[in-house]
C-alpha positions as CSV (number, residue, x, y, z in Angstrom):
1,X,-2.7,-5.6,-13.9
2,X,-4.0,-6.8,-10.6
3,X,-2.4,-5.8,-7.5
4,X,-0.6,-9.1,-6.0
5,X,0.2,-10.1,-2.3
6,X,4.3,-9.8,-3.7
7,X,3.7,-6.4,-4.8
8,X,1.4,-5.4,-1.6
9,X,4.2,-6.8,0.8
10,X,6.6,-5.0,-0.9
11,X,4.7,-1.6,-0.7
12,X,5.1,1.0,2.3
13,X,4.8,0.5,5.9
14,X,1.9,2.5,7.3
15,X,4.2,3.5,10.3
16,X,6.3,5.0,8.2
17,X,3.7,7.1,6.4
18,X,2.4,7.8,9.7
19,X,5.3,9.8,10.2
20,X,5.4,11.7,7.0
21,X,2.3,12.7,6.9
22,X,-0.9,11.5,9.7
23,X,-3.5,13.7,7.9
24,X,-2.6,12.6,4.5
25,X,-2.5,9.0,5.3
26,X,-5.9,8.7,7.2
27,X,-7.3,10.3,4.5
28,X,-6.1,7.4,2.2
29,X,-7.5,4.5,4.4
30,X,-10.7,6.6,4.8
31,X,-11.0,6.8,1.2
32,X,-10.0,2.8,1.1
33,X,-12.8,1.5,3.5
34,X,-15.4,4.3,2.1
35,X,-14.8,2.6,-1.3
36,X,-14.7,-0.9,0.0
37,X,-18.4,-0.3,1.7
38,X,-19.4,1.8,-1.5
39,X,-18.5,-1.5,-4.0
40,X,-20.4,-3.6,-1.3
41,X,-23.4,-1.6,-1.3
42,X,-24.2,-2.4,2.7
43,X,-27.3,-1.5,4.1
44,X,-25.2,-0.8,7.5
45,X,-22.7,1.2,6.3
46,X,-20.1,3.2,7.9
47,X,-20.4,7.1,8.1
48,X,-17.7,9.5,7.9
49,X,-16.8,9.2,12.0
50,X,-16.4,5.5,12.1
51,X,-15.1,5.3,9.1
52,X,-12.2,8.2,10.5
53,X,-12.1,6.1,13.7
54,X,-11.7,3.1,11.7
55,X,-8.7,4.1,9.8
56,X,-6.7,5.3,12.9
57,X,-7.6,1.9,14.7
58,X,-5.9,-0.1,11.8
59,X,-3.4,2.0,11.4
60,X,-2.6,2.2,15.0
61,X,-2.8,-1.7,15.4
62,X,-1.7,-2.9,11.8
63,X,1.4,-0.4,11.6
64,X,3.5,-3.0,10.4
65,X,1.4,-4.0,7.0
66,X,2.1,-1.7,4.3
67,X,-0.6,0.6,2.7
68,X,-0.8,-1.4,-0.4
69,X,-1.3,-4.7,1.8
70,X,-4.5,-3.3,2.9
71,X,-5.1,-2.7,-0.5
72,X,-4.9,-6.1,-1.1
73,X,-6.6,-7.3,2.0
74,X,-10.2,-4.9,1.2
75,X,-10.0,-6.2,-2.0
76,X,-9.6,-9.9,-1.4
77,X,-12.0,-9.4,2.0
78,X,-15.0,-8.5,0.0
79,X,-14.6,-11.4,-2.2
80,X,-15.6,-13.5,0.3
81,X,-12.0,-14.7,1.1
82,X,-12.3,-13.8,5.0
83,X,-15.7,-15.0,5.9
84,X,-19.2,-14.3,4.5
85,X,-20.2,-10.6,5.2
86,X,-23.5,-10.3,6.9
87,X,-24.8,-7.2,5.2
88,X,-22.5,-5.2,7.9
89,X,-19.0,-3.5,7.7
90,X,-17.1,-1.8,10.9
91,X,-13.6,-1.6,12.1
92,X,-14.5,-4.8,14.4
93,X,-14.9,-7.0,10.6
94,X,-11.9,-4.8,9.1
95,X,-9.9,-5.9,12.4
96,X,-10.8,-9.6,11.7
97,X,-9.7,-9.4,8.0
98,X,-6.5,-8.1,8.8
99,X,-5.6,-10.6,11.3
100,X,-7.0,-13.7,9.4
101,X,-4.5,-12.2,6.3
102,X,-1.1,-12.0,8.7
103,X,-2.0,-15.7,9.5
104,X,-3.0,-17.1,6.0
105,X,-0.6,-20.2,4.7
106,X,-0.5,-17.8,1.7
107,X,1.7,-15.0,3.1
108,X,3.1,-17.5,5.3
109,X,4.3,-19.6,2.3
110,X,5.8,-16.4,0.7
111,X,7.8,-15.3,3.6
112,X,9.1,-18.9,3.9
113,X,10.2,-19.2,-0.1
114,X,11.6,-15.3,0.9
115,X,13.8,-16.6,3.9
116,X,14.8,-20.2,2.1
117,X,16.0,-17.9,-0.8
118,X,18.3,-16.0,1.4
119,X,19.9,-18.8,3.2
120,X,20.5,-20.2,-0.5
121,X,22.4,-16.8,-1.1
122,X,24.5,-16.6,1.9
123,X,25.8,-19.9,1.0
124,X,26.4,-19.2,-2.7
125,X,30.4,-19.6,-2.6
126,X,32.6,-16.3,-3.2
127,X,34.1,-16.6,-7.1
128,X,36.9,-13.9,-8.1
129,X,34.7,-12.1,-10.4
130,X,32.4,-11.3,-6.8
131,X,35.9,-10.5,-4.9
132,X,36.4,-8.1,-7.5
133,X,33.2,-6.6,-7.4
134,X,33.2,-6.3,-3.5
135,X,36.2,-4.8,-3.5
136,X,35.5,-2.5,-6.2
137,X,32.2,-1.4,-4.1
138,X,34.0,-1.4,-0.7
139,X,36.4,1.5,-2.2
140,X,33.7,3.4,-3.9
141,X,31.9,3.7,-0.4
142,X,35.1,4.1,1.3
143,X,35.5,7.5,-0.9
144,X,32.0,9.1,-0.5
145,X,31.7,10.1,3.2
146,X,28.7,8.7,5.4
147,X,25.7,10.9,6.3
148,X,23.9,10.6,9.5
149,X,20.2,10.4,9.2
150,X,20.6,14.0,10.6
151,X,21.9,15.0,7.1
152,X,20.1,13.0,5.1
153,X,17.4,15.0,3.0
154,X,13.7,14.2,3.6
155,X,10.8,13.4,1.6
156,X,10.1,16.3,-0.8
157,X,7.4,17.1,-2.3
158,X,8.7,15.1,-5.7
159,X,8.6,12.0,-3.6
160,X,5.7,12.3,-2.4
161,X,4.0,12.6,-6.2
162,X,5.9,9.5,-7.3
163,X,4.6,7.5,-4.5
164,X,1.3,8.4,-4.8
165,X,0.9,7.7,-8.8
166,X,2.1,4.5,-7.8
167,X,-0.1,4.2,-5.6
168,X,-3.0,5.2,-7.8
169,X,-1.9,2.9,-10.5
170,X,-3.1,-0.2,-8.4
171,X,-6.4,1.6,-7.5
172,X,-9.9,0.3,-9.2
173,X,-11.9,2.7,-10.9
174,X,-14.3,3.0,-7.7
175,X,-11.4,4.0,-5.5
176,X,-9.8,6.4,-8.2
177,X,-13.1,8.2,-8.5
178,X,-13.3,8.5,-4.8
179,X,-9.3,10.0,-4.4
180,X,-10.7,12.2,-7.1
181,X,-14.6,13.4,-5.1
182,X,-12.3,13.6,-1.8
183,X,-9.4,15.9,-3.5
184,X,-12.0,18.6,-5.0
185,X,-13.4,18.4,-1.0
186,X,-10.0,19.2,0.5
187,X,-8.5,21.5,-2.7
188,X,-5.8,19.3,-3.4
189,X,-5.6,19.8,-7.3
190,X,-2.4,17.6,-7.8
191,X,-4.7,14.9,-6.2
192,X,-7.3,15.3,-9.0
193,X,-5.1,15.7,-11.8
194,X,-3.0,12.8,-11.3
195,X,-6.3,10.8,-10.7
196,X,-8.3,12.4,-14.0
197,X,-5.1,11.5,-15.9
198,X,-5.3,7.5,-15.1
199,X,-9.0,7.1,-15.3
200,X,-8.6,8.8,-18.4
201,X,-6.2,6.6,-19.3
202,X,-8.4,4.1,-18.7
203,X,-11.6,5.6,-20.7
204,X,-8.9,6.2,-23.6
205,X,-7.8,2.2,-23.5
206,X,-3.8,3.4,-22.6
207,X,-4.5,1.6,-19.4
208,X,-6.7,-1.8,-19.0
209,X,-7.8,-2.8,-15.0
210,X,-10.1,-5.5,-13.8
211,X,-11.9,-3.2,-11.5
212,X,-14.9,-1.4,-11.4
């Protein structure tokens, strides 16, 4: 199944992977434009230290889109969606992508339906079965005491493998071969099993995905 701007916009904000873990998110949007010129098959292509400059660039100025959304935006960027590519790719056309995505009537259109559908809910009238369950809520949260973000537990390492599979689920076969070349490089075995596992999924027919 194709990854869709819904799904993208409800992925994770880069910001916020920023904070959990720099290295490990660079590395992810090095392996994303590395596989986006690879598929193109530019004859001015990026090497490793633009393609590291460009991935802390985009993250630094597009912290607020979500990892998957630039996902989405590579993907529908080398379709021809955000201009004609000239045989070229750097941070300065990746920049240009990004910023012609926030401003498409597409995600513009979503947000809108996403806003009119929660002005419809606040004024969705309160019926007794609702009181009842408000109430019932209010006194369950009333019993459990609040934790500060102090106390709260972070990320483990559990987490972390979750939200990558995810991940990994919506990458094309290019991009999954790539995760898997780059976590041999850096030792990361979880990296390659859990990418071996869906591309074998895919070879096997558990798994069916439009990209190459």
């Amino acid at each position: 199944m194709s990854l869709t701007m819904a799904q993208a916009i409800g992925g994770t904000q880069v910001s916020r992977l920023k904070k959990q873990d720099e290295d490990m998110l660079l590395m992810c949007m090095g392996i994303l434009i590395a596989s986006l010129c690879e598929s193109l098959n530019l004859s001015k292509a990026m090497n490793t230290l633009q393609t590291y400059e460009a991935a802390c660039l985009l993250v630094g100025k597009f912290w607020q889109l979500k990892l998957e959304e630039f996902v989405f935006i590579f993907r529908e960027g080398k379709t021809g969606r955000y201009g004609q590519i000239f045989n070229r790719m750097d941070v300065q056309v990746l920049s240009d992508w990004c910023e012609k995505y926030l401003s498409s009537e597409s995600r513009a259109e979503y947000f809108e339906r996403k806003n009119s559908q929660y002005k419809t809910s606040e004024k969705e009238p309160i019926t007794l079965e609702m009181a009842q369950r408000l109430s019932t809520y209010f006194k369950h949260v009333e019993a459990k005491p609040v934790k500060t973000p102090l106390e709260a537990k972070p990320p483990t390492y559990e987490d972390w493998v979750k939200d990558f599979t995810a991940n990994a689920e919506q990458f094309t076969i290019s991009e999954l071969r790539a995760w898997r070349k780059e976590g041999e490089k850096q030792g990361r075995k979880d990296i390659v099993e859990i990418t071996e596992r869906i591309l074998n999924d895919y070879e096997t027919g558990k798994r069916t995905y439009p990209g190459t």
